[in-house]
C-alpha positions in Angstrom: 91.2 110.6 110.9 87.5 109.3 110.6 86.2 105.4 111.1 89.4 103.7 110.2 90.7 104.7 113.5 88.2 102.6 114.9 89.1 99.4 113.2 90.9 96.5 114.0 93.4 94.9 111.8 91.9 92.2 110.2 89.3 94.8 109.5 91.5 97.4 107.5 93.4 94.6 106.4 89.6 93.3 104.9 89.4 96.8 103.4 92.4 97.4 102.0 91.9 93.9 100.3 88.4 95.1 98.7 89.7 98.5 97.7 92.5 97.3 96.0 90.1 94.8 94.4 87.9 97.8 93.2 90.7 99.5 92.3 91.9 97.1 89.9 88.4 96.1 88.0 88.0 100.1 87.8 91.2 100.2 85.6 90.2 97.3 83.7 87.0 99.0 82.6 89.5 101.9 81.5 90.8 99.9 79.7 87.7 99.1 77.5 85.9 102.3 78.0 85.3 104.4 75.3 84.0 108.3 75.5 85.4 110.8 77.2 83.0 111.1 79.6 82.8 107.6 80.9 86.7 107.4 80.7 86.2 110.7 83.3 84.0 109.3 85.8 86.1 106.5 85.8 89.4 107.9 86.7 87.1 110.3 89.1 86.4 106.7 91.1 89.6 105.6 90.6 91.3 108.7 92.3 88.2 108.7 95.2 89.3 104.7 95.7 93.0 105.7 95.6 92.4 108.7 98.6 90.7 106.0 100.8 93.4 103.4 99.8 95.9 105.6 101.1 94.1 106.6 104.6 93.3 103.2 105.6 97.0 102.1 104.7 98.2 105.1 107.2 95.8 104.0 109.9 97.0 99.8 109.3 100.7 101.6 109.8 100.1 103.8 112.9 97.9 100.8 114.5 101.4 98.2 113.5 103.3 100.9 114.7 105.2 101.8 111.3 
């Protein structure tokens, strides 16, 4: 695991709030993208936001002892 074994709490809790927040406008621009290319890169970002989603939600579990 990398940084987010070294944050408290509040602070994944802070991160998982923004990601999720990024995650969501990302798809709205989906929505209204047009071009293959841009519809790429976007779904690229959304995937990278969804990997780091996922690590900091492991490291909030094993820190709450889920």
């Amino acid at each position: 695991m990398g940084y987010e074994s070294s944050l408290s709490l509040r602070e994944l809790n802070d991160r998982i709030a923004i990601l999720r927040d990024n995650i969501r406008q990302l798809i709205e621009q989906a929505a209204g993208a047009s071009g293959a290319e841009i519809e790429e890169r976007i779904s690229a970002r959304i995937e990278q936001q969804n990997a780091e989603l996922e690590k900091l939600l492991n490291a909030r579990d094993a820190l709450s002892g889920e």
